[in-house]
C-alpha positions in Angstrom: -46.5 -3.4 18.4 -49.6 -3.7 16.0 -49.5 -6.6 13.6 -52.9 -6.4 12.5 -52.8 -4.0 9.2 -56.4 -3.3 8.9 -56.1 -2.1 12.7 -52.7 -0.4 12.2 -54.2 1.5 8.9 -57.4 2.7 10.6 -55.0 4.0 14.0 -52.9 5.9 10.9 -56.0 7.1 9.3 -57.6 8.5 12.7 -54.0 10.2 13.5 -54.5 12.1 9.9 -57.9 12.8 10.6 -57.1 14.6 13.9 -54.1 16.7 12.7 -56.2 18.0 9.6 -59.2 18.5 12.1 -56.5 20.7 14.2 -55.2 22.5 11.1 -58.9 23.3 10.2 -59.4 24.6 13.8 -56.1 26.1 14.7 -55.6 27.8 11.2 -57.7 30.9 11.6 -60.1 31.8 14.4 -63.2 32.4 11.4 -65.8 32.6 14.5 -64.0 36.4 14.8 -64.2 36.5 11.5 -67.7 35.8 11.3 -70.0 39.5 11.3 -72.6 37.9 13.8 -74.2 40.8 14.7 -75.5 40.4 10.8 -77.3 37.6 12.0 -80.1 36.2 14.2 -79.0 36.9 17.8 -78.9 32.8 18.5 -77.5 31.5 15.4 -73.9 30.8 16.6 -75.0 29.2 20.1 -76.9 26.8 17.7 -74.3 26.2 15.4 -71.7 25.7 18.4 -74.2 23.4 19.8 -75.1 21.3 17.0 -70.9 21.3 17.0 -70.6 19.9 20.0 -73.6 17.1 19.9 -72.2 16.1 16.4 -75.2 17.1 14.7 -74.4 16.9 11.4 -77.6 16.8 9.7 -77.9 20.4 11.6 -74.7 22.1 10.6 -75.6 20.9 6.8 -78.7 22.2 6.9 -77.1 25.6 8.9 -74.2 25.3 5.1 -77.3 24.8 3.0 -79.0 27.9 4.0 -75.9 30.1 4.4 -74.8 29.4 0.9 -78.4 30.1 -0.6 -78.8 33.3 1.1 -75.3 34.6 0.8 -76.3 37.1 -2.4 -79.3 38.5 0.0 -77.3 38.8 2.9 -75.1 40.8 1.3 -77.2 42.9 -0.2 -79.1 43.8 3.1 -75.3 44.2 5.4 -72.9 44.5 3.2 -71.1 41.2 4.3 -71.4 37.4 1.8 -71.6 34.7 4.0 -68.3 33.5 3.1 -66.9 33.8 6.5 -70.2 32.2 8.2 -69.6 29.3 5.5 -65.8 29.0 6.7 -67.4 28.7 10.2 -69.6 26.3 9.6 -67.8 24.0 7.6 -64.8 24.3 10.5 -67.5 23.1 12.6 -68.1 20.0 10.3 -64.8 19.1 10.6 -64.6 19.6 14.4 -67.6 17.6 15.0 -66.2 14.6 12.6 -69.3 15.2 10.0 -68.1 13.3 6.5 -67.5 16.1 4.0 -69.4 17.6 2.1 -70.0 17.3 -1.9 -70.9 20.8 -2.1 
């Protein structure tokens, strides 16, 4: 058994992290979801890779710009970017990014 409480409250505190993490994921598959044909041919490879090198700093940048252009690309398809923000910030989450403000 742990006696340590700073060690025993951070093992609690990773065990939350990972079961919200696994809601986020498991709740809905958004990358089906997600109209990518809308969008540059490459733009979910580079958002599942930044995913899986932990770039964070890439997957805000990927939020930024899909928030700022979500009136535009709806004008142009038809289709917000809400689903391609849902995707994104999944990917956050998955890749253990700290959240967001915004």
């Amino acid at each position: 058994m742990d006696t340590n409480p700073r060690r025993r409250t951070r093992r609690i505190l990773l065990i939350i992290a990972a079961l919200a993490t696994a809601l986020l994921v498991g709740a809905c598959d958004t990358a089906q979801q997600v109209p990518w044909d809308t969008y540059t041919s490459q733009l979910q490879q580079q958002i599942d890779s930044a995913t899986a090198t932990r770039n964070c700093a890439a997957l805000r940048a990927y939020l930024v710009a899909a928030k700022a252009t979500s009136s535009l690309h709806e004008k142009a398809t038809g289709f917000p970017n809400d689903a391609l923000v849902a995707y994104i910030q999944t990917s956050q989450a998955e890749a253990g990014c700290p959240a967001a403000s915004s």
